[in-house]
Each structure stands twice: as C-alpha cells, then as structure tokens.
C-alpha positions as CSV (number, residue, x, y, z in Angstrom):
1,X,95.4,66.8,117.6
2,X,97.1,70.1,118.0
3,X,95.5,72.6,120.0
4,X,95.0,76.1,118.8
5,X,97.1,79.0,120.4
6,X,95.0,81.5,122.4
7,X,96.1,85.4,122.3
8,X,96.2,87.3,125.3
9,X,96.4,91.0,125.6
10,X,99.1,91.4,128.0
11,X,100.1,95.0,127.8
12,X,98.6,98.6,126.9
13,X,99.3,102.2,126.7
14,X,97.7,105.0,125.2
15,X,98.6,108.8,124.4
16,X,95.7,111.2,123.5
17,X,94.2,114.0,123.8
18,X,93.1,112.9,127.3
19,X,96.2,111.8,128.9
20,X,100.1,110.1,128.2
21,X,98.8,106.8,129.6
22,X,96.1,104.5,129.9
23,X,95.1,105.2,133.5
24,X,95.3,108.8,133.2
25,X,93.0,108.1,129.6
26,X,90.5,106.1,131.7
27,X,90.6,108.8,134.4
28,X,89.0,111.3,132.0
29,X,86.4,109.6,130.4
30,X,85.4,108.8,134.1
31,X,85.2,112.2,135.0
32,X,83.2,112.3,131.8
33,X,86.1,114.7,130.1
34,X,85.9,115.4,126.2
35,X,89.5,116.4,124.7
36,X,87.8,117.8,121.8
37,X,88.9,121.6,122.0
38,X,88.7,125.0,119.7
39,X,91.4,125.5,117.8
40,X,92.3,128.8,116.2
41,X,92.8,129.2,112.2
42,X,96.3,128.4,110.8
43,X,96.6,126.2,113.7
44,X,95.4,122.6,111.6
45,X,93.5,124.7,109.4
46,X,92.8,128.0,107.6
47,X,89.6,127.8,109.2
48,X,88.9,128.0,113.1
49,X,88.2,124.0,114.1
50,X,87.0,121.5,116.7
51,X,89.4,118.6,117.3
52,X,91.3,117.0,119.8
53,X,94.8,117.1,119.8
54,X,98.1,115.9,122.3
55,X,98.9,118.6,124.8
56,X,102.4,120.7,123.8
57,X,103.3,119.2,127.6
58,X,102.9,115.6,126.3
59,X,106.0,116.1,124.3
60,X,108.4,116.9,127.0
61,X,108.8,113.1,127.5
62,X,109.9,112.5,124.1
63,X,113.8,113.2,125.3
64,X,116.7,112.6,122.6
65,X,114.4,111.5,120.2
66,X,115.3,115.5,117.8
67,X,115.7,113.1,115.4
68,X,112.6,111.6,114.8
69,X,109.3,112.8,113.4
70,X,106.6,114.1,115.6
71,X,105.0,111.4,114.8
72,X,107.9,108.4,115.2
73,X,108.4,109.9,119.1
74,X,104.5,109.0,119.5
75,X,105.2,105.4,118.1
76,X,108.6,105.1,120.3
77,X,107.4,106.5,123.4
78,X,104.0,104.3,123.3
79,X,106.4,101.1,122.4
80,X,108.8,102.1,125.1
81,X,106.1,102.5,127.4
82,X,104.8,98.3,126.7
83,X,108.2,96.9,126.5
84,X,108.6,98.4,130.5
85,X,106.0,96.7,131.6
86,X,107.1,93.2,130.2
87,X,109.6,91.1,129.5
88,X,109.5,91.4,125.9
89,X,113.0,92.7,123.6
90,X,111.6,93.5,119.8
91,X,115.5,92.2,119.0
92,X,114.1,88.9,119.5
93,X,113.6,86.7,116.7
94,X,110.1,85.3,117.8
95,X,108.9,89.4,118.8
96,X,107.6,91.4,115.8
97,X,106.0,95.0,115.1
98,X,103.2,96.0,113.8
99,X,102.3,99.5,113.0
100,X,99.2,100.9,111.8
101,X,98.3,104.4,110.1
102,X,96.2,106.4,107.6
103,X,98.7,108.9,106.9
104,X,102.2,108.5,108.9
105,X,104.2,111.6,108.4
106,X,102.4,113.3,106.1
107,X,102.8,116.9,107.6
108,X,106.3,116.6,106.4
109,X,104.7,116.8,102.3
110,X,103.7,120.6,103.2
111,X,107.0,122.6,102.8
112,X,108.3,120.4,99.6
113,X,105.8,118.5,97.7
114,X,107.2,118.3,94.7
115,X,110.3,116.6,96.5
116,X,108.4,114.5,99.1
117,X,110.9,113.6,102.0
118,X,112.1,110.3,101.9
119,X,110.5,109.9,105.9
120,X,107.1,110.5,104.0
121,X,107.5,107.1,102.7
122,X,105.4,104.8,105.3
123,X,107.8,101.8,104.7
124,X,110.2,104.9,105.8
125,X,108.8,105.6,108.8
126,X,108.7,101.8,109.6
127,X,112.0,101.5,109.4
128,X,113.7,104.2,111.4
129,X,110.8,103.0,114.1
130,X,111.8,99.5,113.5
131,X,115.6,100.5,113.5
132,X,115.1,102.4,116.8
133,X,114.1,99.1,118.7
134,X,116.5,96.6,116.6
135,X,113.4,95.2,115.1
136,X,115.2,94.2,112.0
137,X,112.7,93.7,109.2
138,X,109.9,92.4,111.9
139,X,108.0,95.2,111.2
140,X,104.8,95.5,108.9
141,X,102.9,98.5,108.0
142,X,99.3,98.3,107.9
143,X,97.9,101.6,106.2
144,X,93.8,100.3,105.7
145,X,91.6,103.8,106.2
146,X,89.9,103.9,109.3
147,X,90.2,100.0,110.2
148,X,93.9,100.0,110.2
149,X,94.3,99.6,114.2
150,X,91.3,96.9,114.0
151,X,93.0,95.3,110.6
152,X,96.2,95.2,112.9
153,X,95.3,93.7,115.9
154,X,93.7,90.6,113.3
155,X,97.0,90.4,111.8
156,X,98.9,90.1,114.7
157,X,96.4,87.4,116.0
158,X,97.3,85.1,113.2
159,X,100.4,85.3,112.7
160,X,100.8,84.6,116.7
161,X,98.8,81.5,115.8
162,X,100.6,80.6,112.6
163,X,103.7,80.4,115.2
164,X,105.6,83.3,113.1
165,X,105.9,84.8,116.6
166,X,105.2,84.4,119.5
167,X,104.5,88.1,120.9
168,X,103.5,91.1,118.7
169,X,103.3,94.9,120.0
170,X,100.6,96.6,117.6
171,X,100.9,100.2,117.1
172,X,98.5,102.5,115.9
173,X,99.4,106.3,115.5
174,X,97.9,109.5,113.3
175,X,98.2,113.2,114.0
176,X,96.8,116.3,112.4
177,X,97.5,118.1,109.9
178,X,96.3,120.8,107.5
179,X,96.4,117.7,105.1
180,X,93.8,115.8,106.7
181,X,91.3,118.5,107.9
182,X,91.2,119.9,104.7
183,X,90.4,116.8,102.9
184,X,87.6,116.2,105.8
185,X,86.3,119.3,105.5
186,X,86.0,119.4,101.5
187,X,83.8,116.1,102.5
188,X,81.6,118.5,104.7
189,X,81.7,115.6,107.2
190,X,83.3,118.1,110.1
191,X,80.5,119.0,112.9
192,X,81.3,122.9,114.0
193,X,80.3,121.0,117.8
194,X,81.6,118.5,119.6
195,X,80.0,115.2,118.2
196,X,76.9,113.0,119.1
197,X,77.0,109.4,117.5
198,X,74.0,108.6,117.3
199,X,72.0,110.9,118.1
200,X,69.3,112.8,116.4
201,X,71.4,115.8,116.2
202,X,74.3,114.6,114.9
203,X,75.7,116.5,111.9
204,X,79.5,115.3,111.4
205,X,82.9,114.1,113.2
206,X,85.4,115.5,115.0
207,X,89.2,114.8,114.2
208,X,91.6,113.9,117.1
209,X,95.3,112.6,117.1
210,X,96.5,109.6,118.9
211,X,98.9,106.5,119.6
212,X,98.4,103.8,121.4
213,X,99.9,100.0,121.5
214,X,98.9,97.0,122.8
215,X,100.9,93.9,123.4
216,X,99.2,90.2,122.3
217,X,101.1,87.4,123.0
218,X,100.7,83.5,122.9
219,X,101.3,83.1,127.2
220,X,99.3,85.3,129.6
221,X,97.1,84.5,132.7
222,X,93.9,84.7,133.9
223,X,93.2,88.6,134.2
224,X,95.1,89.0,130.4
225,X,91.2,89.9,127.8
226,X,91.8,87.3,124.9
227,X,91.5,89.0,121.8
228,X,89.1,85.4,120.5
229,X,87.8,86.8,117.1
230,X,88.7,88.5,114.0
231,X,87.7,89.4,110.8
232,X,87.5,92.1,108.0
233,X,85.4,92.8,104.8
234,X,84.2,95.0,101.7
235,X,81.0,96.5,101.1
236,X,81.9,96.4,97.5
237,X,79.8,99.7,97.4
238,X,81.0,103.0,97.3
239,X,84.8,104.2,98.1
240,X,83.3,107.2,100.4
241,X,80.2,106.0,101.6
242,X,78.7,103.2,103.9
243,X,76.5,100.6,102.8
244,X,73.2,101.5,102.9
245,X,72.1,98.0,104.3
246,X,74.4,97.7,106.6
247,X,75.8,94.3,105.1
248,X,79.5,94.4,104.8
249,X,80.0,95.1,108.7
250,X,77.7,92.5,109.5
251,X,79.6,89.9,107.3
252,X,82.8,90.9,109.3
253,X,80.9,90.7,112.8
254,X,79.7,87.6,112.0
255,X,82.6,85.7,111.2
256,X,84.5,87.0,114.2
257,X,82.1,86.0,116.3
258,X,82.1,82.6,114.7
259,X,86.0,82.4,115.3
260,X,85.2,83.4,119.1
261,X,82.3,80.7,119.3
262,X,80.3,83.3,120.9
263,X,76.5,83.8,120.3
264,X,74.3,87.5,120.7
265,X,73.3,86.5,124.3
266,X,77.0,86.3,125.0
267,X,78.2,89.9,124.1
268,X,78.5,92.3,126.9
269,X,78.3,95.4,125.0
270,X,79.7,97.1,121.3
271,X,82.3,99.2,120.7
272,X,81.1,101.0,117.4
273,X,83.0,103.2,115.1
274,X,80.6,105.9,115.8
275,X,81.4,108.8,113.8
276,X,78.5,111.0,114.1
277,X,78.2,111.3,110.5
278,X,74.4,110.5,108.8
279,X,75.4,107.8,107.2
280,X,77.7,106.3,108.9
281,X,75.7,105.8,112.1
282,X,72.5,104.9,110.4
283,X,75.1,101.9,108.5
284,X,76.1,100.8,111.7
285,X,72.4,100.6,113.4
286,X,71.5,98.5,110.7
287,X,74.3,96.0,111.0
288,X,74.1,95.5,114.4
289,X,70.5,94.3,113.8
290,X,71.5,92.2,111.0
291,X,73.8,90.6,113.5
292,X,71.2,89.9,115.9
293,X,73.0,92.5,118.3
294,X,69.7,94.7,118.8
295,X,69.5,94.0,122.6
296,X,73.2,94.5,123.6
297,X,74.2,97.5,124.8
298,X,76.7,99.7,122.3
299,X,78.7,102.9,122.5
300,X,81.2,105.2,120.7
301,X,84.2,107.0,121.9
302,X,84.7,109.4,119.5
303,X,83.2,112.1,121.4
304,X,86.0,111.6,124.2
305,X,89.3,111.5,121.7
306,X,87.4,112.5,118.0
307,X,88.1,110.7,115.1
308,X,92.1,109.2,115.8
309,X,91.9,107.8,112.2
310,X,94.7,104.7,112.1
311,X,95.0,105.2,115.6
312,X,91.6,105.0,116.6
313,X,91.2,101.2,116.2
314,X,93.8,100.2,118.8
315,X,92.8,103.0,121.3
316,X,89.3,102.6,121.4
317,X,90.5,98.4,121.9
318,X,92.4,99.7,125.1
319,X,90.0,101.7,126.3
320,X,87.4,98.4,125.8
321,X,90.1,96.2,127.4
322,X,89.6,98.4,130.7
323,X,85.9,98.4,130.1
324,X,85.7,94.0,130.1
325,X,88.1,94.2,133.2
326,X,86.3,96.7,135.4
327,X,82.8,95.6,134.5
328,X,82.0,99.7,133.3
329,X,80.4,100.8,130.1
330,X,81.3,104.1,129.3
331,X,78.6,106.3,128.2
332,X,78.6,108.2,124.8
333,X,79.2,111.5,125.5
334,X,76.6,113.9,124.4
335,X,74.2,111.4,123.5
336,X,70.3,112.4,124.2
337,X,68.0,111.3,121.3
338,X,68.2,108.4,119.2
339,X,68.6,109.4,116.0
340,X,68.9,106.3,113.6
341,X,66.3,104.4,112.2
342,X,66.9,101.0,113.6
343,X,67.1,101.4,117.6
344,X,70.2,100.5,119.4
345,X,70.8,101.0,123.1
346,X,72.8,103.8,123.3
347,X,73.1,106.0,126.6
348,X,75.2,109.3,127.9
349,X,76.0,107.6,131.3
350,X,78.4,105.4,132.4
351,X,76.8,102.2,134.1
352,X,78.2,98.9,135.5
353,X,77.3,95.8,134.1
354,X,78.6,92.0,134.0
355,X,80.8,91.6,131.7
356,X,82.1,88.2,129.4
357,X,82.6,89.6,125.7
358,X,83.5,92.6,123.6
359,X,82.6,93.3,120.2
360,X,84.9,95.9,118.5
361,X,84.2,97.4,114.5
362,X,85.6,99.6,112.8
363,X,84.7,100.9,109.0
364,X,86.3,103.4,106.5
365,X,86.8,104.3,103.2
366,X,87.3,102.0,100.5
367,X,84.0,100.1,101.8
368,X,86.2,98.7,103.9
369,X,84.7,97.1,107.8
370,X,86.5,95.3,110.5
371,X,85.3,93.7,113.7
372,X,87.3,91.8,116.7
373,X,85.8,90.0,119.6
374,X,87.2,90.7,123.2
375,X,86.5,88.1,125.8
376,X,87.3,87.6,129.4
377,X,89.3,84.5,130.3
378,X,86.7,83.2,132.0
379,X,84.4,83.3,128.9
380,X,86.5,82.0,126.6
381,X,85.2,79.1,124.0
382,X,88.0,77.3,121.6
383,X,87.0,74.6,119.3
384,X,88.8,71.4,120.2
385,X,91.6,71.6,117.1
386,X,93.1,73.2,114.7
387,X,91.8,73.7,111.7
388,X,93.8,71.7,108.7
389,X,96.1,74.4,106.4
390,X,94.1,74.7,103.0
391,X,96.0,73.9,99.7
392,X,95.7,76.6,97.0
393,X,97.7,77.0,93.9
394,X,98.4,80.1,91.3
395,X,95.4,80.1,88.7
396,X,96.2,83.2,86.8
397,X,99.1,86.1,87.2
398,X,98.8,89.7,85.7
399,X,101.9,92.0,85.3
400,X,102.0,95.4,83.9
401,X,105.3,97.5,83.7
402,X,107.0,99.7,80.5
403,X,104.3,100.3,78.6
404,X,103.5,96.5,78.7
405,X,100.9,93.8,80.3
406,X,101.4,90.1,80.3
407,X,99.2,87.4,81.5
408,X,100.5,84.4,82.9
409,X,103.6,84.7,81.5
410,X,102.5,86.2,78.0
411,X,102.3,89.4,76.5
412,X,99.0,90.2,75.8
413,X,98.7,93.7,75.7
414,X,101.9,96.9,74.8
415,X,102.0,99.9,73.8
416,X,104.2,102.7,72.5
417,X,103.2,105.5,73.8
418,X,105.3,107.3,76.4
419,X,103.3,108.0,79.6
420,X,101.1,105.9,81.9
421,X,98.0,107.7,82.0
422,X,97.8,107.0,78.1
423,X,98.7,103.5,78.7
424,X,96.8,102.6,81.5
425,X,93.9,103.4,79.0
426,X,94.4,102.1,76.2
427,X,95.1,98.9,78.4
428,X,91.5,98.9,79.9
429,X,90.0,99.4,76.7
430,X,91.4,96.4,75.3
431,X,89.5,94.5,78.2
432,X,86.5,95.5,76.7
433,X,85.3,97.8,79.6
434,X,83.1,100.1,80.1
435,X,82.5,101.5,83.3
436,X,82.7,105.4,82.8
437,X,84.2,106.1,86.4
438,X,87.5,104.3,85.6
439,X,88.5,107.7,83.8
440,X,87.6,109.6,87.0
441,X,90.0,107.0,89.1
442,X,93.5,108.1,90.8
443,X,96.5,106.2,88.4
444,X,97.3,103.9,91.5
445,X,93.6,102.7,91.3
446,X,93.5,102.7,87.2
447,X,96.6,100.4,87.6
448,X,94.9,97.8,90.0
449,X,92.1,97.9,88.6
450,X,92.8,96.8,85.3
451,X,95.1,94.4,86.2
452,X,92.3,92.8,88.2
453,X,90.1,93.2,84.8
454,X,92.1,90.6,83.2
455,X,93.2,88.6,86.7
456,X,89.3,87.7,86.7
457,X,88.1,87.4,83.6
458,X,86.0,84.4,82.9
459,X,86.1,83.7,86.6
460,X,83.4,83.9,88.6
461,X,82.8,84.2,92.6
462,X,80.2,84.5,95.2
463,X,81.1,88.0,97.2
464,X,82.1,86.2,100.2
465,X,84.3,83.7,98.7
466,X,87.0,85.9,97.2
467,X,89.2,88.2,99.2
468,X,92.4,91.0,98.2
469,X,95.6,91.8,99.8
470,X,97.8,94.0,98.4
471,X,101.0,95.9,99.2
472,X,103.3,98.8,97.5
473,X,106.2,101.0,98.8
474,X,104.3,104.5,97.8
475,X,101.1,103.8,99.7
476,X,98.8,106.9,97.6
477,X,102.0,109.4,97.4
478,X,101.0,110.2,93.7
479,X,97.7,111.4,94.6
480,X,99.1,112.9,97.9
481,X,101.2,115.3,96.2
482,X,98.1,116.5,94.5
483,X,96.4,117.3,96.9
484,X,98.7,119.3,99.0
485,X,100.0,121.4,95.7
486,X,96.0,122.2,95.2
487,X,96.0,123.4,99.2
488,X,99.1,124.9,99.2
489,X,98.5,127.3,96.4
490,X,94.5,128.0,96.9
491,X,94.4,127.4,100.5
492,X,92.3,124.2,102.4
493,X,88.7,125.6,100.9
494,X,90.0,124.9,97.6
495,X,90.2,121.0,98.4
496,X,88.9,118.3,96.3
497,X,86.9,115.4,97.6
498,X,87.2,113.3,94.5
499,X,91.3,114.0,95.2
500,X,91.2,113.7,99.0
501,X,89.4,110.4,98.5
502,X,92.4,108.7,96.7
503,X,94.8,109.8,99.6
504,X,94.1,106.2,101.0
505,X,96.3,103.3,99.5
506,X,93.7,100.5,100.1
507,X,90.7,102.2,98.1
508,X,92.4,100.7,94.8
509,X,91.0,97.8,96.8
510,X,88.0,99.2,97.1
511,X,87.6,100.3,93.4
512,X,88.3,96.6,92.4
513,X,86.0,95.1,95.1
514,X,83.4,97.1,93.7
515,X,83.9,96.2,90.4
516,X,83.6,92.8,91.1
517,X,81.7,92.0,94.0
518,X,84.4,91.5,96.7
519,X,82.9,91.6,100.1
520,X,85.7,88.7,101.6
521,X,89.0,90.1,103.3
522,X,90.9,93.1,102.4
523,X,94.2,94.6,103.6
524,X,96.8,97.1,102.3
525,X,100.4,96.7,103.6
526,X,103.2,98.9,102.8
527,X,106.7,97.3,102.3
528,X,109.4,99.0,100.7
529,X,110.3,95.8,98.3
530,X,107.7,93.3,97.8
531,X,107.8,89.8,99.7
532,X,105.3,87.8,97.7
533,X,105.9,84.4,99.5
534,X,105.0,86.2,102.4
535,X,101.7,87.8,101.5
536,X,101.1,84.3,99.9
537,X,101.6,82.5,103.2
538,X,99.3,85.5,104.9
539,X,96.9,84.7,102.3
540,X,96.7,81.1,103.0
541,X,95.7,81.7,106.4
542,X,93.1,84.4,105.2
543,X,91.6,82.2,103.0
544,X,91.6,79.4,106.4
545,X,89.8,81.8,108.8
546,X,87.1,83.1,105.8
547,X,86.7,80.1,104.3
548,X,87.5,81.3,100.8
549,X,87.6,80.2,97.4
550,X,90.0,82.6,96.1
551,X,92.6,85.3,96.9
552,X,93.7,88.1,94.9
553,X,97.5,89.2,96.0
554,X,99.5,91.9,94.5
555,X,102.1,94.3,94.5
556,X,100.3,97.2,93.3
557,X,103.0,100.6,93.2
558,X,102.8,103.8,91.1
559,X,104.5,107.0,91.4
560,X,105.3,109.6,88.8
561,X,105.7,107.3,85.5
562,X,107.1,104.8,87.5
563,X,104.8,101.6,88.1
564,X,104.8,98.5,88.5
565,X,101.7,95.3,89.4
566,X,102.1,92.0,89.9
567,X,99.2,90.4,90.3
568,X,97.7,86.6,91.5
569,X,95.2,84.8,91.7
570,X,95.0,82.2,94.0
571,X,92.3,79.6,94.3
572,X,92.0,76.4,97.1
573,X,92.8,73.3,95.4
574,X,90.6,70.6,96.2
C-alpha cells in the first residue's frame, strides 16, 4: 500500500502593518500592539478612515524592484525572504507558486479605466511575479474573496500529495486602495473604531494591507506544524451575506477535520475569520457549535492587522503557526463582552496553553467558507493508505460564444442580435427561468449562470455532493471598470454595493451555487489561457477529498462584448 504524503510548513514570512517579518509581527501582538491607525481623507479615501496599512519605511527594502507594482515588490520581497531561508530554487521543475488575492493591482484602474493596464490583469501580475523568480508557468492565481490565502494553502496541499510537486511557496498579498474602501464603505460594514470580533459592541471591520508566504513541502522534521486538513464550501445563500445557521462553514470544518483524523477534544484553539461585523460573527458562533467546537478556545486577529482581504488567510496561518509552536494564544484585542448569541470562549489576553491542533476558517463573499487544520508533529494522525483515484467521465458540456450556445456538441440556442447583454437574455429565457434577480446580475455572473442552467438541467444533487471550479483571464474586470468610472466621477460616497459586490470573480460561483444548491467545493483561478486538462485533473482530486458525485469545471471569461464559457460536467463513474 502506498502511504500518503504528509505536508510540512517549513518556512514563513510576513509583512504588515506590524512589522517586515514574522518575528517582528509576533513581537507586536505580544506587546499587545494594534496597526490599525487614522488615516486622513484623500489618503485611501475621500473620507477620514481607520485601517492598517505598511509603513512608507517598509518599502525601502524593495531595492531595484522600480519596475514592479507596489504590490509585486510585496509578493517578491515576502518570496525572496522564504527562499533565504531554504534550499528551495522556484526554477525547479518539482517547486511551484502559488499566489493568492482579492484584487492584485487594482490601484493601477484609477488613472485610466477605460484603458485598464495590461498589469491589472491578475494572470498579469502572475507572470511578471512568476517571471521574476524563473517560475515558468508554475504559477497559479487563486483570486476566491476573503478565503483566497485559506483556498491556497488547500491547493498547495494536494497538489504536494498528488506528486505535481514536491514544494509549494503560497503567497497571499492585498493593499488598499480608494477602490476597495469605497466599495466597503458603500456596504456600511466599516467601524469608525478599531474593531471588536465578537463582542457586544462590535459595529464593523477594519481594512489592513498585507503579504505573507509560507512554504509547504513534502520533507520537514519534527518542529515543521503539518498543515493535516483541508477543505472549502458554499453556503448556497446569499453573495454578501453569511448564513444565518451557520452551516456552510461547519460543512468545511468538518471535513477538514475528517482529513486530519482529529476529534473536538483534540483542537487546541480556533483561528476565526472574525470580522467584527453582526453577521458575520454571529455566523461563525453558530458554526463552531455545529461543529461541536463550543469548549475550545477561539480568537480573531483582525483587530491586530484589520481585514488583509487575500492576504489575510496566509497571515493569520503564520501567525497560528507561531501560536502551535510556542504554546501561546493570542488574545483578541479589544474584546470585553460577548456579544453573539451562541457563547464561544473568547478572551482579550494572551494565555499559554498546551497545544496539539489548530483549526483555521475563513469566509467571504460568494457564500464562500474555508477551513484548514494545523497540527503539531507530535499530534499527527494519517490513515494507513491512500485513498484509490476516483473515475469520473464528461456527462454534459455547455458552450456559449458569438451570439451562440451549444450543448454537448449541438446548437441549441443563437441568436442575431449584436450585443451580449441582449443575448445573454434571450438565452436564459429559453431555459425557461424565472428567477427575477438574474436581470440584476453582473454579465460575467449572467454568463455562468446560464450556462449552468442548461449544464444541470434534469440533473439532480444533494448540496454536498456537487462542487464548482472555475477559471478566466479577466477575473471581474468588466464590473471593475464600473465601479471605478462611478467613483471617479461622483467621488467614493457615490458607490454601489450591488456593483462593488460583483468586483469578486468567484461570486458567479456563488450566484450558481445558489441557484442550485451547491454547498461542495468551490474555487476561482485566474489563468490567462485555459488548461482544462488541468482543472480536470484538480477536479478529480476535489471530488477524492469531498467525496463528490459531481463537478462542475469551466472557463468562464467576459469582458466588453467579448466572452466566452466552456462548461462540464463531470460525474464519478461507478
């Protein structure tokens, strides 16, 4: 019997608000040290702001890197930074990159929207990064909401097992922008004081900017944390708002802790998302209980570094690594009174206690949730074997392109009118559909979504047995431009949350899991051309670790009136 591979976290670094390296990150939240700061208006918005952002000194490291984005010099020096303390050459065949964001270099959309800069394009950014380090096309960009550093971190785990490589550096970077505060701020989802997850008071988030990166590799020793568990899922129900029971994140905890073998009484403490907002808070309490976490200790960092967005998932990871190793739980700073309705043990102070296993979530929007298991060598529980590939095959494909949609190789739907907005809904009606809110969707959403309308019809799944990964070149650039032309010429207060909303590639996920009841996997990726044996292969795998039924894949792009999905569905074959 082959034995499974086991992933060790050999290597971390971490740029924030707080500090241009892990220890000096660790040192602050010690001392108990918030990075959240004032910022004046016209700064990272018209209005004056709490948030926490990377010291102008920071910067001074990034030497001969003029050419690169503010952003890419955050991703370089963080990867520099692992690959110094290892052994490890991303030139090597068996090395690969991962590198996770919500937004990439979106500040460079301000000056010339209706020309975007090609280094706007994610799969742009990616490159020049990959380029940089002779990566060749070993890169992958993960752009998933809020879960992007979690969804990351899970990717590079299996494909590490899969034996596509054998070390993977995960990167997960964001910075500010007028962009993104606005689009936060038409949510009214910004506190006007520092943050309190969980707490009775709480009234909002505070944004931050980050980058950190970890290294996982197949060899490590006995002080490497063992990243044991993965898993992500869909609340299939709302694109901007938690779950109200709570059930999506505990699907996602549950089957990482599965993969990790490791029961309640095992887990150490949680590392939440923690927002501070309502809803998101009160979500979270009531997963935890669903999970049968109610006794183990939890906290959020997001009142240390704010809200890091794609970068938030892999720093908070580090800062958890760190926490498993030194036997500390950091307190959540500013917590006094619990404030959501199912208790969890929350507290403001640090404390020591023993330590075997981490649980890590994460949740965005889309309805997306993500949770990983951290566990100390020590701890660590494998099952004897590896699990047998599963066999799927290609039950239904959907393309739409020109004007024209064909099913499994047949036209079954075209048109000649001469724009896609028209199209796209004459197409849906000719499903049959009625669901009023598809006219209120961003085109990249109406285009996945009614491709999915015929992928699934007279097909029929239990939530959990169906999962989605798709991928596209223009990530939400169509619905980006939008919004900064309505900021640029009324200012951030004129904003839209029902435009700001669409801003995120993976919530044409979300629309569809919706629509259908999808609460299995879901991940975006960005790629500049589309590799479908590749997301096939990543599929197979998925469909492995959640024990799935089915798996939509697609290439799902649109910008301007050019657009193009190609759409599978893929079911195990028994």
């Amino acid at each position: 019997m082959e034995h499974p591979i086991t992933v060790y976290i050999t290597a971390d670094t971490l740029i924030s608000s707080l500090g241009a390296n892990t220890r000096e990150n660790i040192k602050a939240i010690r001392e108990y040290q918030s990075g959240i700061t004032r910022h004046e208006a016209g700064i990272i918005s018209d209005t004056s702001i709490l948030a926490a952002t990377i010291k102008p000194e920071q910067w001074k490291r990034a030497k001969n890197l003029g050419t690169y984005t503010r952003l890419e010099q955050l991703f370089i020096l963080a990867i520099q930074d692992i690959l110094s303390h290892s052994e490890m050459n991303l030139a090597d065949e068996d090395c690969g990159l991962i590198l996770s964001t919500t937004k990439g270099n979106i500040d460079l959309l301000a000056n010339h929207p209706d020309t975007p800069d090609i280094r706007v394009h994610l799969w742009e950014m990616g490159r020049r990064i990959s380029e940089y380090f002779q990566a060749g096309n070993r890169v992958e960009v993960i752009s998933n909401a809020c879960i992007s550093g979690v969804s990351a971190l899970i990717v590079a785990k299996r494909w590490i097992e899969s034996g596509r490589y054998k070390k993977v550096i995960v990167a997960g970077g964001d910075i500010l922008s007028h962009f993104i505060t606005s689009g936060f701020l038409s949510f009214r989802s910004i506190s006007s004081e520092r943050c309190c997850p969980y707490d009775a008071r709480r009234d909002g988030l505070n944004l931050g900017e980050a980058c950190g990166a970890i290294l996982l590799s197949s060899e490590g020793n006995d002080t490497d944390i063992i990243l044991s568990g993965g898993a992500i899922s869909n609340d299939a129900n709302h694109i901007s708002g938690p779950s109200r029971t709570g059930d999506g994140l505990y699907f996602a905890i549950r089957q990482a802790m599965e993969e990790a073998a490791v029961l309640a009484e095992d887990v150490s403490f949680m590392n939440t998302h923690g927002t501070a907002t309502v809803y998101n808070d009160e979500m979270e309490s009531k997963a935890i209980h669903l999970a049968g976490l109610e006794t183990v200790p939890v906290h959020s960092l997001k009142s240390y570094f704010g809200h890091t967005l794609g970068a938030s998932g892999v720093i908070e990871s580090i800062i958890c690594i760190h926490e498993l190793k030194e036997n500390v739980l950091f307190g959540t700073l500013g917590y006094e009174k619990p404030g959501v309705s199912m208790p969890i043990l929350v507290q403001a102070d640090h404390q020591e206690i023993p330590m075997k296993h981490c649980i890590k979530t994460a949740s965005g929007f889309g309805g997306c949730n993500a949770a990983i298991v951290l566990t100390l060598p020590a701890y660590q529980k494998q099952p004897s074997s590896v699990q047998s590939p599963v066999t799927v095959h290609t039950t239904a494909t959907v393309s739409i392109e020109n004007s024209c949609l064909s099913m499994n190789g047949e036209t079954v739907f075209s048109s000649s009118v001469p724009n896609f907005a028209q199209f796209i809904r004459e197409a849906y009606k000719n499903t049959g559909g009625s669901n009023m809110k598809f006219y209120k969707m961003d085109d990249l959403c109406k285009l996945g979504y009614t491709a999915v309308e015929y992928l699934l019809k007279e097909k029929n799944f239990q939530p959990e047995e169906i999962g989605i990964l798709l991928v596209n070149a223009a990530a939400s650039l169509n619905t980006d431009i939008r919004h900064q032309m309505i900021i640029n010429q009324e200012g951030d207060h004129a904003a839209s949350p029902t435009v700001f909303v669409y801003t995120l590639p993976n919530v044409v996920a979300g629309e569809i899991c919706i629509r259908h009841k999808i609460q299995g996997e879901n991940t975006f990726f960005i790629e500049k051309e589309f590799d479908a044996d590749k997301l096939e292969e990543y599929a197979r795998i998925v469909m492995k670790k959640g024990n799935l039924k089915a798996c939509i894949t697609g290439w799902c792009n649109l910008l301007m009136e050019e657009y193009k999905a190609d759409f599978k569905l893929i079911e195990v074959q028994h």
